[in-house]
C-alpha positions in Angstrom: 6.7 -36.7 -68.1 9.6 -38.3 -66.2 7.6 -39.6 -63.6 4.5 -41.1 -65.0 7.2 -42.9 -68.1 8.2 -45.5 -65.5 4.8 -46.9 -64.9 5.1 -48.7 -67.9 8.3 -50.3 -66.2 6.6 -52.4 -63.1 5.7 -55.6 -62.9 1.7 -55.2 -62.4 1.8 -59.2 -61.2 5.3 -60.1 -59.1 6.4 -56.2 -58.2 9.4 -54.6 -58.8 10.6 -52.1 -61.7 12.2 -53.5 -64.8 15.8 -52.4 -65.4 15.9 -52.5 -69.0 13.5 -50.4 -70.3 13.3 -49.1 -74.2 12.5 -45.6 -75.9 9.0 -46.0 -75.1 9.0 -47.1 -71.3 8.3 -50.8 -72.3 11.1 -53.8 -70.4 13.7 -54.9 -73.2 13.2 -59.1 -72.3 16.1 -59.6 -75.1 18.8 -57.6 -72.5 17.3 -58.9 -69.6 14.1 -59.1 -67.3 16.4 -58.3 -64.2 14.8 -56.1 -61.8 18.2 -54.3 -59.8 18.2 -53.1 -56.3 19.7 -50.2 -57.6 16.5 -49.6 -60.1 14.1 -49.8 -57.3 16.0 -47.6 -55.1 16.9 -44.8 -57.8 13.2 -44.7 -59.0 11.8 -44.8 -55.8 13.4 -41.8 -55.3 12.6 -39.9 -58.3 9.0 -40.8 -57.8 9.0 -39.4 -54.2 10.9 -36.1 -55.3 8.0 -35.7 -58.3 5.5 -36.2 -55.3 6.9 -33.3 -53.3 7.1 -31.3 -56.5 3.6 -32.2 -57.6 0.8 -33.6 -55.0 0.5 -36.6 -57.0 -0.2 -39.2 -54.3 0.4 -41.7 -57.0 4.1 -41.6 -57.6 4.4 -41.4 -53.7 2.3 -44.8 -53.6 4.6 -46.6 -56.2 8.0 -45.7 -54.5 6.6 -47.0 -51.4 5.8 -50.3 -53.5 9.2 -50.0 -55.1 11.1 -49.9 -51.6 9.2 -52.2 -50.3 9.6 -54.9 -53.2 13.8 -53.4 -52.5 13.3 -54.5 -49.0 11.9 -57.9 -49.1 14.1 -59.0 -52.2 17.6 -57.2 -51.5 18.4 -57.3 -48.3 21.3 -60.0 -47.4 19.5 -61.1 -44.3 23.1 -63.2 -43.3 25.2 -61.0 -43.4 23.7 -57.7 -43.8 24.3 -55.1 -46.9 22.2 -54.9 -50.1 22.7 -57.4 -52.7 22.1 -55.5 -56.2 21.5 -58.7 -59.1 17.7 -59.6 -58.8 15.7 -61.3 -61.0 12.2 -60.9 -62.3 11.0 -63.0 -59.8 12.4 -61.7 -57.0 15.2 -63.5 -56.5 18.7 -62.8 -55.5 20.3 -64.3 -58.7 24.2 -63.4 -57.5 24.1 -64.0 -54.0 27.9 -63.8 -53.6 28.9 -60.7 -55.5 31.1 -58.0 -54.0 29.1 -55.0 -52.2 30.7 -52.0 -53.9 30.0 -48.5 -51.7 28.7 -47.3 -54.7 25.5 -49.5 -54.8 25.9 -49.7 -50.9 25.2 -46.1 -51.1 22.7 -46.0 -53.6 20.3 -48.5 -51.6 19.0 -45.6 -49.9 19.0 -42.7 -51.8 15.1 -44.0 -52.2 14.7 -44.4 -48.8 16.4 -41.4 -47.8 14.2 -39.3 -49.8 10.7 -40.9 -48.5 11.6 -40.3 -45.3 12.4 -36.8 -45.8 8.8 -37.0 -47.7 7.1 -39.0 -45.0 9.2 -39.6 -42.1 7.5 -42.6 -42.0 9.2 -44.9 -39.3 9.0 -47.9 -41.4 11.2 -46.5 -44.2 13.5 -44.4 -41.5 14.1 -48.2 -40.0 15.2 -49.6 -43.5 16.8 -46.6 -44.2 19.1 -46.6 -40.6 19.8 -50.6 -41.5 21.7 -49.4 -45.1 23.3 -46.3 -43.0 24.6 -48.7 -40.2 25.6 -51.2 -42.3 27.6 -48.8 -44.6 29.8 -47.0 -41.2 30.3 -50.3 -39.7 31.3 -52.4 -42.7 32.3 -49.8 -45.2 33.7 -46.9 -42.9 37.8 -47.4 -42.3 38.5 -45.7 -39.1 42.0 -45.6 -39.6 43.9 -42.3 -38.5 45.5 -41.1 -41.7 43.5 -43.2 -44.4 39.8 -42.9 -42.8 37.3 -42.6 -45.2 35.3 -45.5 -47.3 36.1 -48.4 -48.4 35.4 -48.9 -52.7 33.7 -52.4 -51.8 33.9 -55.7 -49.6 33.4 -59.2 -50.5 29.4 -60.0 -49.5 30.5 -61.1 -46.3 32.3 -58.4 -45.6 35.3 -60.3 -44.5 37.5 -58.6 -47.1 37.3 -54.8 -47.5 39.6 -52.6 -49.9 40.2 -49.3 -51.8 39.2 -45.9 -51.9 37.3 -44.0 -55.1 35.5 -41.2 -56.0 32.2 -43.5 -55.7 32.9 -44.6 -52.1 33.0 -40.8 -51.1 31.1 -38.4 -52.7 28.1 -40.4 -53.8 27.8 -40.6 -49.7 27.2 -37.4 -49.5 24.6 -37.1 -52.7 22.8 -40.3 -52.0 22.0 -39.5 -48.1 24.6 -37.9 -45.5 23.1 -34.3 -47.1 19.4 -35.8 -46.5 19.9 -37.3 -43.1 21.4 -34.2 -42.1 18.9 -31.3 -43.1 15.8 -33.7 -42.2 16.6 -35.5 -38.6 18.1 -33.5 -36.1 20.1 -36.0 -34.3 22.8 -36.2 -37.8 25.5 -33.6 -37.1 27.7 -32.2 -39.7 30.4 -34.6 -38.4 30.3 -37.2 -41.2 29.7 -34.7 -43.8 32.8 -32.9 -42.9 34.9 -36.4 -42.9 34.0 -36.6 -46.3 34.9 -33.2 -47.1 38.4 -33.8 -45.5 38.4 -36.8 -48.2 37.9 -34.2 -50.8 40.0 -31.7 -49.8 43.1 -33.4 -48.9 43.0 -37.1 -50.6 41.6 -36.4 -54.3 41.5 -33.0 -54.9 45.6 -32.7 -54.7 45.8 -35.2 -57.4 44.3 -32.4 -59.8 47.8 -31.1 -59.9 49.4 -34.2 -61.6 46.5 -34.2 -64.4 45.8 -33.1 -67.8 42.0 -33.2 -66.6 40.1 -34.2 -63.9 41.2 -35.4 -61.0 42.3 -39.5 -60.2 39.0 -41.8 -59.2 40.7 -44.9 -58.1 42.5 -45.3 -55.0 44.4 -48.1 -52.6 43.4 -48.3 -49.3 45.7 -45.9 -48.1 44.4 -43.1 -50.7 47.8 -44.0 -53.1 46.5 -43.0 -56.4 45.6 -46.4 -58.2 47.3 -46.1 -61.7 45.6 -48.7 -63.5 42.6 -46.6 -64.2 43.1 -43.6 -66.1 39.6 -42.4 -66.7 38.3 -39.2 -65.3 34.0 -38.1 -65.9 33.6 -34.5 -66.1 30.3 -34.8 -64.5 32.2 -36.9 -60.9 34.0 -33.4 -61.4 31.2 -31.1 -61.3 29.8 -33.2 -58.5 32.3 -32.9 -56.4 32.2 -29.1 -56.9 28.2 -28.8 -56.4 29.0 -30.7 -52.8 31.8 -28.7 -51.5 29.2 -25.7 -52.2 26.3 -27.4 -50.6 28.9 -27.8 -47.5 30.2 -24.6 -47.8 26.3 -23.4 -47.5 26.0 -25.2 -44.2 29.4 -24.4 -43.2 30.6 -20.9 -44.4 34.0 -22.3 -45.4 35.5 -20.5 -48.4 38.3 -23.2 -48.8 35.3 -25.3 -50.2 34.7 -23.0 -52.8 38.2 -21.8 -53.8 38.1 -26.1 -55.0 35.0 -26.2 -56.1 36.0 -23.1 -58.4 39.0 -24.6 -59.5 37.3 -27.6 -60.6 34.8 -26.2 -62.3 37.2 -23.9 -64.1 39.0 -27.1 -65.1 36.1 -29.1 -66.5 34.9 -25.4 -68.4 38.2 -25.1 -70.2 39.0 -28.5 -70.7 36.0 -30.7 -71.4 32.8 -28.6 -72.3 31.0 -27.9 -75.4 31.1 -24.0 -75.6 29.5 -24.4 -79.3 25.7 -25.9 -78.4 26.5 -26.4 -74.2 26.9 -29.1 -71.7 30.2 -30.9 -70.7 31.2 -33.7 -72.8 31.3 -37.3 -71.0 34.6 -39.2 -70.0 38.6 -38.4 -70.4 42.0 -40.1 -69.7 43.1 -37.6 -67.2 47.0 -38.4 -68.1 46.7 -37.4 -71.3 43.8 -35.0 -71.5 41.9 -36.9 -74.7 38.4 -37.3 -74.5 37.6 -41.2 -74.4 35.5 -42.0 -77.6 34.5 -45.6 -76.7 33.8 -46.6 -80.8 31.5 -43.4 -81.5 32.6 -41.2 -84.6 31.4 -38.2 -82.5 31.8 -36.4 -79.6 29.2 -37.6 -76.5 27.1 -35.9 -73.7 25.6 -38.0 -70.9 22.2 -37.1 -69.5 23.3 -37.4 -65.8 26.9 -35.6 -66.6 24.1 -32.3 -68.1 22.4 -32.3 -64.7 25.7 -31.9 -62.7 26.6 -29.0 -64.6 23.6 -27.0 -64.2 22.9 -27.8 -60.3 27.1 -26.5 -60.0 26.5 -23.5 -61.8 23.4 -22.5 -59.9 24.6 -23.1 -56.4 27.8 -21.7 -57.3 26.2 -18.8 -59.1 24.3 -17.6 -55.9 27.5 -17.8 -53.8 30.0 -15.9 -55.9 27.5 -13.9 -58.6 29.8 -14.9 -61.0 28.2 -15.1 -64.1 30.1 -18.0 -65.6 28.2 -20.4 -63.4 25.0 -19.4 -64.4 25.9 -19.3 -68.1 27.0 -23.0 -67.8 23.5 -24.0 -66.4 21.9 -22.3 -68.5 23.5 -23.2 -71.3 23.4 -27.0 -69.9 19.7 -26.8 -69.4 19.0 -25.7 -72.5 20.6 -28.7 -74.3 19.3 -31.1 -72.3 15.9 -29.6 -72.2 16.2 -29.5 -76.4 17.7 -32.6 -77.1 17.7 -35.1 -74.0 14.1 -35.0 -73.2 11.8 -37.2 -75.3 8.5 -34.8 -75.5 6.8 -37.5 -76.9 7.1 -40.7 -74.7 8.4 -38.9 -71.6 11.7 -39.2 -69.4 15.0 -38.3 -70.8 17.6 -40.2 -73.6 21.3 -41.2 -72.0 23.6 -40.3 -74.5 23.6 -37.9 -77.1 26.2 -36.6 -79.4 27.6 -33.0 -79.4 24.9 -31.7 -81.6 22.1 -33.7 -79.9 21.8 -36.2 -82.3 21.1 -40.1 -81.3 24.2 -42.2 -80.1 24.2 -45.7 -78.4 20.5 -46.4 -78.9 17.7 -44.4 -77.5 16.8 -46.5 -74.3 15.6 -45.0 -71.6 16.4 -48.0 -68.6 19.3 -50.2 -67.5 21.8 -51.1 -65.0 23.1 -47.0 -64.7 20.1 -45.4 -65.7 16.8 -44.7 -64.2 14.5 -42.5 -62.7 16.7 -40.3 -60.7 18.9 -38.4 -62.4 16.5 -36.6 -64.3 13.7 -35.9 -62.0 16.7 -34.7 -59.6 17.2 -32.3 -62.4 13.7 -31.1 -62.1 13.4 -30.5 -58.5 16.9 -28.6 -58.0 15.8 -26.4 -60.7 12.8 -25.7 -59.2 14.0 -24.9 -55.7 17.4 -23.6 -57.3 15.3 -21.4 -59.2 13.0 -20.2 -56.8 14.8 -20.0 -53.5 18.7 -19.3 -54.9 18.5 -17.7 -58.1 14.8 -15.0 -57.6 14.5 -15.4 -54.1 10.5 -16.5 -54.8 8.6 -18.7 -52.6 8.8 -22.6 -53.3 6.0 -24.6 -52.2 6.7 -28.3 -51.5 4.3 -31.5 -50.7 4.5 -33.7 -47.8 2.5 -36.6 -46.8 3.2 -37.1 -43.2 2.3 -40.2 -41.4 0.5 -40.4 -37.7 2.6 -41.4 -35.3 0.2 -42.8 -32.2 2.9 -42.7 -29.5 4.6 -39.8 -29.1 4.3 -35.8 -29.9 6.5 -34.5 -32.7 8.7 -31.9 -33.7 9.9 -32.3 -37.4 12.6 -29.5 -38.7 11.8 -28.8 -42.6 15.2 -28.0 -45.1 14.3 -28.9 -48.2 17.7 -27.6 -49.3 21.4 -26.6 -48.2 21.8 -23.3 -48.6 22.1 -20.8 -45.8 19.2 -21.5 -43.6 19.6 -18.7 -41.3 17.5 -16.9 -44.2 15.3 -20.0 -45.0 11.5 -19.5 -43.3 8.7 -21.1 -44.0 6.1 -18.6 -45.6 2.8 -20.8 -45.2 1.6 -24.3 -43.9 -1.7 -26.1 -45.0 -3.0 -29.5 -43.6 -5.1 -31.4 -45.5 -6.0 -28.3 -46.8 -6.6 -26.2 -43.6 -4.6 -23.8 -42.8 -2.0 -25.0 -40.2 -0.3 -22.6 -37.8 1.2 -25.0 -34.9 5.6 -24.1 -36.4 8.1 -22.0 -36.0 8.8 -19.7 -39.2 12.3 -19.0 -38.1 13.5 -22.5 -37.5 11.6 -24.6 -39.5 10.1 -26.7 -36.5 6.5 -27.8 -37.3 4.8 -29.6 -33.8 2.9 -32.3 -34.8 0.3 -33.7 -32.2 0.2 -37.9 -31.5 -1.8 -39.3 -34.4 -1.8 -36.5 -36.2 -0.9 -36.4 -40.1 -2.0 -36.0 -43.4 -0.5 -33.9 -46.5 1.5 -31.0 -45.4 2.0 -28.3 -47.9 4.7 -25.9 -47.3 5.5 -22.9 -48.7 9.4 -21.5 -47.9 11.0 -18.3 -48.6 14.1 -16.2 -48.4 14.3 -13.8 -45.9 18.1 -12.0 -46.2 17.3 -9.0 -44.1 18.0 -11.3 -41.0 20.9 -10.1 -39.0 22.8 -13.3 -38.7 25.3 -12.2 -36.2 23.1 -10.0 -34.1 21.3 -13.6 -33.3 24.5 -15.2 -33.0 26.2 -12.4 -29.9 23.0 -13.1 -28.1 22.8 -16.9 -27.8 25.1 -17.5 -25.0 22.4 -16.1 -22.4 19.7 -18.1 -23.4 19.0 -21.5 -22.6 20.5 -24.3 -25.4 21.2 -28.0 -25.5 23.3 -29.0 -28.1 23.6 -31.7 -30.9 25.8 -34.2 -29.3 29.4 -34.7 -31.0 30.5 -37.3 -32.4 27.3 -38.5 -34.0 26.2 -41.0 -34.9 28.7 -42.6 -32.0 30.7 -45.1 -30.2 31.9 -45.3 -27.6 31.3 -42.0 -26.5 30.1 -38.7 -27.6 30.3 -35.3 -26.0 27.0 -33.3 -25.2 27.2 -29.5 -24.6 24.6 -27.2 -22.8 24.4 -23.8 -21.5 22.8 -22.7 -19.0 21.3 -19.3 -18.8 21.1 -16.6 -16.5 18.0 -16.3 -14.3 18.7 -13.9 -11.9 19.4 -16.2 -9.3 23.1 -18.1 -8.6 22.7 -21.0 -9.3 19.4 -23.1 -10.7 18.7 -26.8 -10.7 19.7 -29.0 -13.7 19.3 -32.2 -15.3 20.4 -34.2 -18.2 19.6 -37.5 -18.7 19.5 -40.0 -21.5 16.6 -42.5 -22.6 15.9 -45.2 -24.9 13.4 -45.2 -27.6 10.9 -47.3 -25.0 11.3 -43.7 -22.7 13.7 -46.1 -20.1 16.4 -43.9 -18.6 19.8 -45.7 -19.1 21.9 -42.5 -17.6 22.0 -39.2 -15.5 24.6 -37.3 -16.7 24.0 -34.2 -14.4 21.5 -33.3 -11.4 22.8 -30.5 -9.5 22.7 -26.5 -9.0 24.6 -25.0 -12.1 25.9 -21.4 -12.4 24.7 -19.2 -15.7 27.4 -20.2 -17.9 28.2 -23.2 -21.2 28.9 -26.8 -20.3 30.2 -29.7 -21.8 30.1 -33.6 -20.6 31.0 -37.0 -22.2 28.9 -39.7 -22.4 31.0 -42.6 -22.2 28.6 -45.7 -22.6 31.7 -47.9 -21.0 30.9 -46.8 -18.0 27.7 -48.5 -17.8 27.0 -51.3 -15.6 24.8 -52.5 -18.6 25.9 -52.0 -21.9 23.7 -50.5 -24.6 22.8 -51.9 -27.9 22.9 -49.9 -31.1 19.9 -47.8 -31.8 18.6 -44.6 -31.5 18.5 -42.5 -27.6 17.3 -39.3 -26.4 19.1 -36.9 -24.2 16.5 -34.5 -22.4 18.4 -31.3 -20.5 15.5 -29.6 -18.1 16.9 -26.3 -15.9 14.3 -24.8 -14.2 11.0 -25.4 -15.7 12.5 -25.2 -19.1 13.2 -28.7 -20.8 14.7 -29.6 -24.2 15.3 -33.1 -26.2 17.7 -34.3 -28.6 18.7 -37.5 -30.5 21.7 -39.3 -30.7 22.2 -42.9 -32.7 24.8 -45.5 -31.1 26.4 -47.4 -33.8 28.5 -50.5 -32.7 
């Protein structure tokens, strides 16, 4: 019901999704007949996720509408960077407002998601534009205070603070995607962040009645001025540092994300009918009322409680975790969803009852929060919680120039046990992947609807796999990436029986040009490392995206690596 409600919401005649939209999916002209970057961007990507979920081809055509309506009317084509205030006609109607990381960041959480989807180059190319702009304008690279900036003037001359927005909505809105569905986005960036976490705004939990600060100076000094803590930015923060520690196997991560939790679950959730309540002053610990005689709940703070408990449930069994999503789902599933007009109310008060009006669209809420609700649950459900098969839906599009290999991680959890169980194209069985690792080849103009079906496998013997990979051939994921100046690239080469065996490694532009030979000699059995230093290039290299190929023997292997300047 959450998908098909927004249909109501476009504009059948100029494009584009209203923001303000009322209890029964119809545009509210008296608030406004703005239609948001962020609208187009946040439904586009609840409408792809229903896709996967579903096979509905429809919601998969109107996000592509929706981004490309984003694209044509949001883009600042001066000086780069999306620009969020458009009106019904398309038109930029604040040209000069400040780019805030938080909308920076939410530009391509709808892109993001239809690549993963599609991996359709068109929206991959939109989607790199928002990612580059964001680490060149947004990133500060400083030593002790790196991390992202809160906003910058729209010409990005000016740039300033630190917050809660800038940093972990980076990690919901795309880092996690970009990593788990392109294989040239390392863990690098994600860990950066995760540094943020761990050592700039966790520690201020300490000095807190609740919560943790939000607001920060450029150099991560706690900004004072705002007091206000959300129990749901908590829980966020919590369900991230699990997803890392999934990827990563770093306990520190979830001795945090415990304490966080534990902090929210004590101090600022409804143990009575469940669900965390909304916003506090985290000086003094009380709950920020904002006019209402009663207690509130926000739709998008319900669905960060339940995706913490869950992931946090299958890493430390504890059965707190799971008792808060359930609990949380239940609510929201009782009270917050409207089973008569579809999607889901934003407010409600402790009991469930209406509060604020019974909208369902405007400038903070769309289509995303609560169809993100839906397909974490179902994959939470299936993969984390009973270890069933989840079956999800891809449309792929043909690529006419090149073969592929496209790695499949719907999730982050620890893939070591993730296979996929089952492939159909088009309906036709497919059998051309590897269960193990995910990798489906895909021929040159080959596509269509992929469905695949993943399951948990836990009787793999992790470290058995591990003790035998320095023998075998391997070409890492280059380090730092994405890059600049220079990133190192590590190989090993294997034993063959013979001393020492021809090797190459090269690097190539998109058009297949090589730009560098990194190594062509006779290399003993044993694991290498070399920087690529793109100073030392007669001819310098533009930003974009390269390959690095590493052939020993008759054995070859590609990678690849973006150059951000």
């Amino acid at each position: 019901s959450c998908a098909s409600f927004w249909f109501k919401a476009w504009d059948n005649t100029r494009g584009g999704f209203y923001t303000n939209v009322s209890k029964t999916g119809d545009p509210i002209a008296s608030w406004g007949t703005q239609k948001d970057m962020i609208t187009q961007s946040r439904n586009a990507y609840g409408l792809t996720r229903a896709y996967m979920m579903t096979g509905k081809s429809e919601y998969l055509d109107k996000a592509d509408e929706a981004l490309r309506f984003m694209y044509r009317t949001a883009w600042d084509t001066v000086n780069a960077g999306w620009m969020n205030s458009v009106d019904q006609y398309g038109n930029a109607s604040n040209p000069t407002e400040n780019k805030t990381a938080f909308l920076q960041h939410y530009a391509i959480v709808g892109p993001a998601a239809y690549n993963e989807a599609t991996h359709d180059e068109y929206h991959f190319n939109w989607l790199m534009d928002g990612y580059t702009t964001n680490e060149l304008e947004l990133w500060d690279e400083s030593e002790s205070d790196f991390g992202y900036y809160d906003y910058g003037n729209y010409t990005w001359s000016y740039k300033t603070g630190k917050s809660f927005n800038a940093t972990v909505d980076a990690l919901t809105t795309h880092l996690f995607s970009l990593y788990l569905t392109r294989d040239e986005f390392s863990l690098d960036k994600i860990n950066l962040v995760a540094s943020n976490i761990m050592d700039k705004i966790y520690p201020t939990m300490q000095n807190q009645a609740i919560g943790f600060a939000e607001e920060y100076y450029t150099n991560w000094s706690v900004n004072n001025n705002e007091t206000m803590t959300i129990t749901g930015h908590v829980l966020k923060t919590a369900w991230c540092l699990a997803r890392i520690h999934q990827l990563e196997n770093n306990q520190e991560y979830i001795d945090v994300a415990k304490v966080m939790i534990d902090d929210i679950l004590e101090k600022g959730y409804d143990h009575e009918y469940g669900g965390p309540y909304k916003d506090y002053n985290r000086v003094t610990g009380d709950m920020l009322m904002w006019g209402n005689p009663d207690t509130a709940k926000a739709w998008w703070q319900m669905e960060q409680a339940v995706v913490a408990g869950l992931q946090m449930y299958n890493i430390t069994n504890d059965e707190k975790y799971l008792n808060m999503a359930d609990e949380s789902t239940n609510f929201f599933m009782t009270h917050f969803v409207d089973h008569v007009y579809g999607e889901v109310y934003e407010n409600k008060t402790k009991q469930g009852d209406e509060t604020w009006c019974e909208h369902k669209g405007n400038g903070f809420k769309a289509g995303y929060h609560s169809i993100e609700l839906g397909y974490y649950i179902y994959l939470y459900g299936k993969l984390l919680l009973h270890k069933e098969p989840a079956t999800l839906y891809y449309n792929i599009k043909p690529d006419s120039t090149k073969n592929r290999q496209i790695t499949f991680n719907p999730i982050a959890m620890n893939l070591d046990y993730l296979k996929i169980k089952s492939i159909t194209l088009d309906g036709i069985e497919y059998s051309d992947y590897n269960a193990t690792s995910r990798i489906v080849n895909i021929p040159q103009n080959v596509g269509g609807e992929f469905i695949i079906t993943y399951e948990v496998d836990e009787s793999v013997n992790v470290a058995d796999n591990e003790s035998q990979f320095p023998s075998k051939f391997s070409l890492q994921q280059n380090y730092p990436n994405p890059f600049n100046p220079s990133t190192t690239i590590r190989y090993t080469v294997p034993s063959t029986g013979v001393a020492s065996i021809s090797t190459n490694l090269s690097v190539y532009d998109v058009l297949g040009k090589k730009v560098a030979t990194l190594v062509n000699d006779n290399k003993m059995p044993g694991d290498y490392k070399i920087v690529f230093d793109t100073r030392k290039l007669n001819s310098g290299l533009s930003s974009g995206m390269y390959f690095y190929t590493l052939q020993i023997g008759n054995i070859r292997e590609t990678k690849k690596m973006l150059l951000i300047k």
